[in-house]
N, C-alpha and C positions, 0 to 999 in steps of 0.2 A: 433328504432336504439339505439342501449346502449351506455351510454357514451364512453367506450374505442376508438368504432367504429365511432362516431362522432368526435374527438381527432385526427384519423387517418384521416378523410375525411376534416375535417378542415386544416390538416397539409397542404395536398395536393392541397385544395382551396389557401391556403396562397401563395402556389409558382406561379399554376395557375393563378391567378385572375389576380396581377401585370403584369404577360408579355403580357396580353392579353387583357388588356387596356392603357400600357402603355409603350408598348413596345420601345418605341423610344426610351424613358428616362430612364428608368431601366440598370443598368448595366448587362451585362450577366452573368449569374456562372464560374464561374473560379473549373477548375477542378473539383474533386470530392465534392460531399456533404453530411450532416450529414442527419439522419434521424430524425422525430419525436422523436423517444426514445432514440437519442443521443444527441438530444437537450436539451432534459429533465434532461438526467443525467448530463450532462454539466453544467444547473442551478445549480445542487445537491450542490457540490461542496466539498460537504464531506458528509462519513458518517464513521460508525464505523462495525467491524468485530468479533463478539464474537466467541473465543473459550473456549468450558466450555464440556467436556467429561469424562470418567474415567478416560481418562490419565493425567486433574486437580488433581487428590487421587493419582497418582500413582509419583507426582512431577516431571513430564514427560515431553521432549516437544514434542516429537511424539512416539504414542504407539505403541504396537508391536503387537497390537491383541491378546496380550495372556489376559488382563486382566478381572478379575472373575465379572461380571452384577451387583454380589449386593453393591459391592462396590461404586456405584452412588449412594451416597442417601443422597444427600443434606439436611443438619438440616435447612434452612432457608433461602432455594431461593426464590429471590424476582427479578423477572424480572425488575417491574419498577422502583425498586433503578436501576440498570444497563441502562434502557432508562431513566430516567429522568438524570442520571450522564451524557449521552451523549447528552441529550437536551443541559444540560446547556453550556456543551462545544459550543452551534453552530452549532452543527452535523445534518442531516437532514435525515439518516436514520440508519437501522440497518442490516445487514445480521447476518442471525444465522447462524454459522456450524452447520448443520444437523447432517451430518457425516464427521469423518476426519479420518485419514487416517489409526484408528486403529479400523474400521470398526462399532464401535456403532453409534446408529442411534436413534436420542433423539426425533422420535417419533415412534407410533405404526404400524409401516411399517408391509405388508404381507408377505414382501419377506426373512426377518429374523426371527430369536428368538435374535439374539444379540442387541437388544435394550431396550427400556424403558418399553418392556416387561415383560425384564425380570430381571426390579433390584427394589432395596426394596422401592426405592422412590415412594410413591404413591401407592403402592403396586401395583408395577404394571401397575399403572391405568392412570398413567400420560402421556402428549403429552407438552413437552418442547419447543419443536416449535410453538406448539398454544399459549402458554406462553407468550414466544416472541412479536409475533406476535399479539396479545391481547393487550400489552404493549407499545409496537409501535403505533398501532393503536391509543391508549388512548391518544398518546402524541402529535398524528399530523406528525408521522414521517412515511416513508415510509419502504418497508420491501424487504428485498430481503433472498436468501438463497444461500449458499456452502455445495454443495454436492461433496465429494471427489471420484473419479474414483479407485482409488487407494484401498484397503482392505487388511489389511495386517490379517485381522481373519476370511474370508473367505474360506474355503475351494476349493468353486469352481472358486475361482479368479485366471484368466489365460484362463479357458475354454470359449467357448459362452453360453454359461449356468450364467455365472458371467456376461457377456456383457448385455443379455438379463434382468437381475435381477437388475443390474445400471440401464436400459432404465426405468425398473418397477417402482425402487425407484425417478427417476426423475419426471415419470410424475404424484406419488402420491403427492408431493410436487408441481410440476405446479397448481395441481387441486384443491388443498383442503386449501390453505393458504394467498385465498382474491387475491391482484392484486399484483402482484411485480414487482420490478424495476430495478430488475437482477438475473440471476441466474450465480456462482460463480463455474469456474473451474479452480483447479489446478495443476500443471505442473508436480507435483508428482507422476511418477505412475509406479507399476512393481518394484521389490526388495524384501529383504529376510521378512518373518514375519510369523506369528502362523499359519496361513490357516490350521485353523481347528486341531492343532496340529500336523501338518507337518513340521515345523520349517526348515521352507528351503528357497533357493532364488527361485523367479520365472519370469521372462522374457515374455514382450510380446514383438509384433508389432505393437509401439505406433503409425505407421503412416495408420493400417488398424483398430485393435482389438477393439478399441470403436466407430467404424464408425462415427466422431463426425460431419461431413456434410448430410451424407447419411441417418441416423436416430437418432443420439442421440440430435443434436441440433434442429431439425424441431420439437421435442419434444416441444422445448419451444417457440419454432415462432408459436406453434399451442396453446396453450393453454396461453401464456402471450406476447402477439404480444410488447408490449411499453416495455420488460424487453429489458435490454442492457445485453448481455452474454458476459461474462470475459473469456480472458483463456490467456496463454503467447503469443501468436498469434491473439487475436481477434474472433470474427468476428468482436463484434461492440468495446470492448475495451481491450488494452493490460496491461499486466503489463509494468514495466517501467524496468526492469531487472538489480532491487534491491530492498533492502528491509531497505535501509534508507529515505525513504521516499523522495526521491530526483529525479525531472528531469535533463534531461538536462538546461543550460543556453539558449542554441537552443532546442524546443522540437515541430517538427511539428504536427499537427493533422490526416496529414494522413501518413499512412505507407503502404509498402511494405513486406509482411513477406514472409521470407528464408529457404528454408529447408536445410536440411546439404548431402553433399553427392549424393545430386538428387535424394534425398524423397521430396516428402513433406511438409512444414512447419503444425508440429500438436503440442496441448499442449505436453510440456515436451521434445522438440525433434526440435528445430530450432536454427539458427542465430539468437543472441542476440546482435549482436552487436549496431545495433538502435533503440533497443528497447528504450532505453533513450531519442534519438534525433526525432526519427520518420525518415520519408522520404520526403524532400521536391520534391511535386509534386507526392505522391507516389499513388500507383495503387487504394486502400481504406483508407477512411475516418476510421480509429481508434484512436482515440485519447489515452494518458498513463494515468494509475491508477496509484497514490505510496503507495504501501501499508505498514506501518510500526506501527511495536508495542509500546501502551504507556508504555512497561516497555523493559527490553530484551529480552524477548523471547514472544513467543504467547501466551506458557500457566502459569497459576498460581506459582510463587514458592516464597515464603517465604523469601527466602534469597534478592529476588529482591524488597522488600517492600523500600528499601531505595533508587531505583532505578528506579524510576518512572522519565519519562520526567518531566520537568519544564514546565509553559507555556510559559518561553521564547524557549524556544526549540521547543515547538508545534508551537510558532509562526514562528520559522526561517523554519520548515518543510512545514509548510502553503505558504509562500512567494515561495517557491521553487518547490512545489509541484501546486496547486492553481494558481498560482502565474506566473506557467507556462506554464499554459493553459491544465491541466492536473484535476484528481480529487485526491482526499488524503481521505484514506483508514486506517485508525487507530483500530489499534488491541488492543481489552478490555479483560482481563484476569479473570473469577471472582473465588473468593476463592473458597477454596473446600465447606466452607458452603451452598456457592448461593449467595454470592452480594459481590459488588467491596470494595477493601482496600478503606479505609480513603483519604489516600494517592493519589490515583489513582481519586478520587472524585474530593478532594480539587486542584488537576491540572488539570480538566478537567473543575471546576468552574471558575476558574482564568482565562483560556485561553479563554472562551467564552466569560467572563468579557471586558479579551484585544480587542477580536476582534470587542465588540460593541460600546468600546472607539474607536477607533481606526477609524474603517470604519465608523460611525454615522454619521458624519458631512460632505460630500464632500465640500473642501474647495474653490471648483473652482465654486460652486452654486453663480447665479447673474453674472458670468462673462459673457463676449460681445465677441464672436467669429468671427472673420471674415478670408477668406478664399481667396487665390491668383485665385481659381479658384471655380468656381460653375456649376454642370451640367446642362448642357441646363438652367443656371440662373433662377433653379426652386428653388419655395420655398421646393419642396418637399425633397429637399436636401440640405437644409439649413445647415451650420458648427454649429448652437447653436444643434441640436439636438445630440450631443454629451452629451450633462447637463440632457439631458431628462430623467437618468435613466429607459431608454429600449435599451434591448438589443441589437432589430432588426433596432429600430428606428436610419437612420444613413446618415453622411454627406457623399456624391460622386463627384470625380470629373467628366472632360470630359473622353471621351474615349479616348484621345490621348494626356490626361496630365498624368501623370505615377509620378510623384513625386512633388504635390501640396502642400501650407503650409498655415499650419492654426496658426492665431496671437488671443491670449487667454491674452484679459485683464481684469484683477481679479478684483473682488468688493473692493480694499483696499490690502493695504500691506498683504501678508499670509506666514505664516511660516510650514514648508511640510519640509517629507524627505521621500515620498511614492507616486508614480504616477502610477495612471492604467489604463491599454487602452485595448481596444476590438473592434474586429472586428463583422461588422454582417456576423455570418459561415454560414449563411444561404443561402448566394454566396462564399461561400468556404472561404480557408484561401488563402489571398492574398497577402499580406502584407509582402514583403521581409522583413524589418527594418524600426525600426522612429528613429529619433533624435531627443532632448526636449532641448531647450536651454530659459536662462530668459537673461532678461536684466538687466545688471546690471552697473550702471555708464553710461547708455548711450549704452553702448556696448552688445553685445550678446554673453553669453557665454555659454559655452558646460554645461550641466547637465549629460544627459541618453543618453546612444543608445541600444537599443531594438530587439532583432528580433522574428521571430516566434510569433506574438501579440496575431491570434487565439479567442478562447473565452473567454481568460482573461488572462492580463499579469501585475502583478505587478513590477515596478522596484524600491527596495530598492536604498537611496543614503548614502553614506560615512556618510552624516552629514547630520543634515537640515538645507532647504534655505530659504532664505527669500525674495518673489520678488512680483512686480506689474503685469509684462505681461512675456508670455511664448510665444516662438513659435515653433511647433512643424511639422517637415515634414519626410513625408510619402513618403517611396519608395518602387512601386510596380509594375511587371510586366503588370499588367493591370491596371482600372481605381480603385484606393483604396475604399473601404467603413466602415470608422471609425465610428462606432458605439458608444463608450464610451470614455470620459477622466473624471479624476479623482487625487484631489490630498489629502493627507492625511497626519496625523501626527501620527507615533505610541505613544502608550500610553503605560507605564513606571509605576511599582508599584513594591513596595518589597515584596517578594514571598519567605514562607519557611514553607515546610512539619514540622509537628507537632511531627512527631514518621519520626525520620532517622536513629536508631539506626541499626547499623550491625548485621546480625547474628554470620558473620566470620569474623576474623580478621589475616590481611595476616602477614605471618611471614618477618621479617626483613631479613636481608644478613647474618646477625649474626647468625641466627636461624639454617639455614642449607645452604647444601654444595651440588653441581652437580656435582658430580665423572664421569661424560660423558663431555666429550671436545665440552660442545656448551655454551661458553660465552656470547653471545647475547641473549639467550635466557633466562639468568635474568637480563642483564642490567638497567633493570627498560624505556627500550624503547621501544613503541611499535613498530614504523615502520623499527628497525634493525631485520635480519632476517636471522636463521641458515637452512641450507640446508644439508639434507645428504642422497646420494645415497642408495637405500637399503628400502625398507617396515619395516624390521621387528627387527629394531637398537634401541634395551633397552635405558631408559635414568634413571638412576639410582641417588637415593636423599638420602642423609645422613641427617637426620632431630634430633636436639636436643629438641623439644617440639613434642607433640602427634601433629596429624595431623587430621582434620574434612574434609577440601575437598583438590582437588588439581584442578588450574585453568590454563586451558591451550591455549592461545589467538592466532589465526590464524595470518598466515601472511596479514599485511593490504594494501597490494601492487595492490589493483585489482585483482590478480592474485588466482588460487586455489589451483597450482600443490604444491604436499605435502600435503596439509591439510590432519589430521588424519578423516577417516570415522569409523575406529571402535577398540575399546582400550582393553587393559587389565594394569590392577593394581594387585601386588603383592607386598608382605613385609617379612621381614627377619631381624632376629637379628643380625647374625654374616656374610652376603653378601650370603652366599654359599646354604644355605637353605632357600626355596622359598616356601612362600603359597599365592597361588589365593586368592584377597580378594575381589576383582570386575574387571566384565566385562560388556561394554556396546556400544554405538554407540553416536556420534554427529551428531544426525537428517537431522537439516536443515544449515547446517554449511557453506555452499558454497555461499548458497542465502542472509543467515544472521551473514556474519563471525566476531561473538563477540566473549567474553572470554566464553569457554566452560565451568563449573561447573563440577565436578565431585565429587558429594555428598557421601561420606562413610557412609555407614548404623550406625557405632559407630564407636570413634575417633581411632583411632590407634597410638599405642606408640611404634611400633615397629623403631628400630634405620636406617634401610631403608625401601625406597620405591623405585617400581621398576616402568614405566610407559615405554606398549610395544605397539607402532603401530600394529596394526593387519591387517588395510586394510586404505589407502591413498587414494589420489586423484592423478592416473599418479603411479610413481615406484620409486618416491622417498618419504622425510620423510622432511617436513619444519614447521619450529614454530619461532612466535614472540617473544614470553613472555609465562615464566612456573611460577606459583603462587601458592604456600601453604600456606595454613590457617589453623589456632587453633579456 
């Protein structure tokens, strides 16, 4: 029997074995439960996401398929600067893009010439993903892959000829790339792109054209039974439906997923509305991924070198993401040569630094737990096993006590502004809410309240405290099983990139003038917001300095109606004469609504500028903030 298969028969003994010697005592599962390889990924707790394609050369964040193969040819990719940059972070694996959505495909697939085939790196000869994967391996980290459904340089994308050729490229990548620990779908799919030089839109039926229960995911339950398959709907994890790396405050484990209209729920085509919270009580165990980029956007751009997360910011994503019971998904960018900015290094050293300051020491090790209630007054459910650091290992009470309290006296005065609790999910998530209160003066007073605890919940405090004894109680529809407490102090250090220099620098009030009647849209606020009925309502710029880009920042209301999906820029001396000087699209704009970029190929000094919605979100025309830069 090979290890995977042992892994799997072990899972299954572990559930077995207890009810069936100990049936009395054991508490029963409560609702739905995880599997072996949602456990596992559970542990992960992070990893990271590399996008590295032609559309890195083409300073792109999502390609169009049109771009030429040989233009891949990395002076000096080094896979394991990019996984050792994410060791150091704390990260514990890596997913490659295989392929994204502008159809290259960075290894030697059968089912194209548009890959690694055929570009000059390597001559040829190269397999990027073995790369990877190589690198990973060297480091102790685990490996997963994103294979995009989507092909916008496909020719036969639309027909089942493309469907069959995704199934191909899927289960070259199950078969040939060691054991993985997910494989990565996204939501993305169907819209205009090269296919093959058609330059056209194309439209599927996202809730039949990739069969994604019927044959395209059995793919990977048959060849990597322990992977967790991602997609905006599950099966074993969802996204979190955003891309700030944030859960909800409530985020349950298991969900519910919606289709819209009485289809379906498939990637790219559901009710998003809990994807943040989950479903308490709901039909499957999915717990949320947050997937968010360490800079703004996924792929590489130059202008964003000054705009790398901080590790306090990776830590406040960590708390929120991790934190609430959820995994965090961090997108690594690497230059067009082949390895990570400086910059992108030196915050991902730091944060991993924080995190080891940080969590190292459980402050509540030594403390003496005792518990108002005990089941069947075993020891086998003793309240110290909370200190035990295991997961599974965990205090219960009776069956008919529902909200038990546990009284935590510490080894000595400790000073905390960080408590963490866990449930064993291995009888579900139970755990409505806890409240954590210390004593203080004699008195007990409020700290935290908690909900959704799950397989890991961090609760940040205002401030930190400083107490001898906590006590903390548990309220849950059935008999609770706290597995973990945990108190900690974050760790605090001065943190500053080396190179923050700008590429652009934005023009003042002074500089130029918006001859279109939308005042809020340079008040320098971002959350004011102009709306104007109409797609295709010029906004015209009286600019007294040349111009390099123009930045144009979505509305940040939640909301999407308006947001521009695809632009055009023209310029003119005298207002009446008009020349084309770029057209193009904002990609991922909905998912990840930051300031858009609109890079000019060379600076323009023409005394306007014209900026024309072409295609919106909905029929009208909305923007936060409009930004020029010299």
């Amino acid at each position: 029997m090979n290890t995977r298969n042992k892994r799997i028969l072990g899972y299954f003994l572990s559930l077995i074995i207890p009810s069936v010697l100990s049936a009395q005592d054991a508490p029963k599962p409560y609702g739905v439960l995880p599997t072996e390889r949602q456990l596992l990924w559970q542990e992960m707790e992070m990893y990271c996401l590399i996008h590295y394609t032609p559309t890195t050369f083409q300073n792109k964040e999502w390609g169009f398929g049109d771009a030429d193969p040989a233009i891949f040819n990395p002076t000096k990719f080094d896979a394991q600067q990019i996984v050792d940059a994410a060791a150091a972070g704390g990260f514990k694996g890596i997913i490659s893009v295989a392929k994204h959505h502008d159809g290259f495909c960075l290894w030697p697939t059968s089912t194209t010439q548009y890959s690694v085939k055929s570009a000059l790196w390597k001559g040829g000869k190269g397999d990027m993903v073995k790369e990877f994967m190589q690198a990973t391996h060297q480091k102790g980290l685990k490996f997963g892959l994103y294979l995009s459904a989507w092909d916008r340089h496909d020719t036969r994308y639309g027909t089942p000829a493309y469907a069959d050729a995704y199934r191909a490229q899927l289960t070259e990548l199950m078969s040939n790339y060691g054991e993985l620990f997910t494989s990565w779908h996204d939501g993305a799919n169907g819209g205009d792109g090269y296919y093959g030089g058609k330059n056209e839109k194309r439209k599927i039926d996202r809730a039949t054209y990739y069969a994604w229960h019927e044959k395209t995911w059995p793919i990977v339950r048959e060849k990597q039974p322990l992977a967790v398959i991602f997609s905006d709907i599950g099966p074993d994890i969802r996204w979190v439906g955003n891309e700030s790396g944030f859960a909800d405050e409530t985020s349950w484990a298991t969900f519910s997923p919606k289709g819209i209209d009485g289809h379906p729920a498939v990637p790219g085509q559901a009710d998003y509305k809990e994807a943040p919270s989950g479903t308490r009580n709901g039909a499957h165990w999915i717990p949320a991924e947050c997937d968010v980029p360490l800079r703004h956007g996924w792929f590489y751009h130059k202008e964003e070198d000054s705009k790398v997360k901080t590790p306090d910011q990776l830590f406040s994503i960590y708390l929120k993401s991790v934190g609430r019971g959820a995994a965090l998904d961090l997108g690594l960018a690497p230059m067009p040569a082949g390895q990570l900015h400086p910059n992108d290094v030196k915050s991902l050293q730091a944060f991993g630094k924080k995190l080891k300051e940080t969590f190292g020491t459980n402050l509540a090790n030594g403390a003496t737990v005792n518990a108002s209630n005990l089941r069947a007054n075993s020891k086998k459910f003793t309240p110290n096993l909370i200190l035990d650091e295991d997961r599974y290992s965990y205090y219960a009470s009776d069956d008919e006590v529902l909200n038990p309290e546990l009284e935590v006296g510490l080894a000595g005065s400790k000073e905390f502004d960080l408590i963490r609790l866990r449930e064993n999910i291995k009888l579900g998530q139970r755990l409505d809410s806890v409240v954590v209160q210390a004593e203080v003066n004699g008195k007990w007073e409020h700290l935290a309240t908690a909900t959704s605890i799950g397989g890991n919940r961090l609760i940040k405090l205002p401030h930190p405290v400083t107490a001898t004894k906590l006590k903390i109680r548990l309220y849950a529809p059935v008999a609770p099983t706290l597995s973990d407490f945990g108190l900690f102090k974050e760790f605090v250090e001065p943190f500053a990139f080396e190179n923050t220099s700008a590429n652009y620098t934005k023009l003042t009030r002074n500089d130029f003038k918006i001859n279109t009647k939308l005042p809020k849209s340079i008040d320098a606020d971002p959350m004011t917001i102009e709306v104007v009925n109409g797609v295709k309502n010029a906004i015209v710029f009286e600019s007294k300095q040349p111009v390099t880009a123009i930045g144009y920042l979505p509305r940040q209301d939640g909301k999407s109606d308006g947001m521009v999906l695809k632009y055009e820029v023209a310029t003119s001396d005298d207002g009446n004469k008009w020349a084309i000087l770029h057209t193009g699209e904002f990609s991922n704009i909905q998912a990840n609504p930051i300031e858009q970029t609109i890079r000019l190929s060379t600076p323009t000094s023409a005394k306007f500028i014209r900026f024309t919605p072409k295609e919106t979100v909905g029929k009208s025309f909305s923007v936060a903030e409009f930004s020029l830069y010299k």
